[in-house]
C-alpha positions as CSV (number, residue, x, y, z in Angstrom):
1,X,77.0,4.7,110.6
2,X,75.7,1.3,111.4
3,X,75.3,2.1,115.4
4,X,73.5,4.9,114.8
5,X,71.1,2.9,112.2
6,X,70.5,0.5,114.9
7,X,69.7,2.3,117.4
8,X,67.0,4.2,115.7
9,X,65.7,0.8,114.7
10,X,66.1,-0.4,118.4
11,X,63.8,2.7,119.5
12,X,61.2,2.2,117.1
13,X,60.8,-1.1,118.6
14,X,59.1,0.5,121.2
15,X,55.4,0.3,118.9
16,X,51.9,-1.0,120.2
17,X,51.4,-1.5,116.8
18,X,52.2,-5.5,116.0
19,X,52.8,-4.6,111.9
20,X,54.7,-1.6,112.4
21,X,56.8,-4.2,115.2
22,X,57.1,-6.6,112.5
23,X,58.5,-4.3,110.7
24,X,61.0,-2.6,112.4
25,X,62.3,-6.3,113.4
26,X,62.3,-7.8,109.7
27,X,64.5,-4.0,108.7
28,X,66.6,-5.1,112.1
29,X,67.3,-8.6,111.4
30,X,69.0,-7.3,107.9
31,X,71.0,-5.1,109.1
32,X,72.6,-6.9,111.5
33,X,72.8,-9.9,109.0
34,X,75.1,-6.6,107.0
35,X,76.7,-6.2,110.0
36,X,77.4,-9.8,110.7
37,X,79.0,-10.2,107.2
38,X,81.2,-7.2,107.2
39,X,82.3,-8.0,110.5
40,X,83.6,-11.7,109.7
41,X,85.1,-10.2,106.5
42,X,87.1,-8.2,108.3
43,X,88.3,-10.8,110.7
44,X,89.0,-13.0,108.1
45,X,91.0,-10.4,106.8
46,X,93.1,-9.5,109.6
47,X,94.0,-13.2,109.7
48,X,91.0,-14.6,112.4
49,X,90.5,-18.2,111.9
50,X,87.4,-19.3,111.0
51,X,87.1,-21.0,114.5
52,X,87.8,-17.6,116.2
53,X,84.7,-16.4,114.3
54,X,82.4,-19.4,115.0
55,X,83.2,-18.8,119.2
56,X,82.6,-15.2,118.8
57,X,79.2,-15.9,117.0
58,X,78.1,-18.6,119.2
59,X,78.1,-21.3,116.1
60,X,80.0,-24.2,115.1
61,X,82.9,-23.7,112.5
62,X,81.5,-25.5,110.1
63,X,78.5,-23.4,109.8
64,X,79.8,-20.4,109.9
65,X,82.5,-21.6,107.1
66,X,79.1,-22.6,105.1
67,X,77.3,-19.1,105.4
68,X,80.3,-17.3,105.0
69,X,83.1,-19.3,103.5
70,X,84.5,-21.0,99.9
71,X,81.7,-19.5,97.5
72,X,79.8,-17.1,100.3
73,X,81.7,-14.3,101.6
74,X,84.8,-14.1,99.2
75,X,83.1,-15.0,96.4
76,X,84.2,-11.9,94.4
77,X,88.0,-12.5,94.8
78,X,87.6,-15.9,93.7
């Protein structure tokens, strides 16, 4: 499960060790950009509009249309 991947992450953050820090953030920052995407695919599919996504994330619609919209997200059903 995701949570559980993340927290595990989230504890090894704890590290006096700058590379090993650097590390556990790079692995972090991709999994939550996994997370991210999955989420907004499902709310897209449920029927959220792509301004009801861009709120949620904190971003303008337009940009989360560009990262995840048109040839991003849905690119396989396309």
């Amino acid at each position: 499960m995701e949570a559980d991947r993340i927290a595990v992450l989230a504890q090894a953050v704890n590290t006096d060790d700058p590379i090993s820090l650097l590390a556990v953030i790079a692995e972090l920052r991709r999994e939550m950009a996994r997370l991210e995407a999955v989420a907004v695919r499902r709310a897209r599919t449920q029927g959220n509009s792509w301004t009801e996504i861009a709120a949620a994330l904190g971003i303008s619609k337009q940009a989360v249309h560009k990262k995840y919209g048109g040839r991003g997200l849905f690119r396989a059903q396309e």
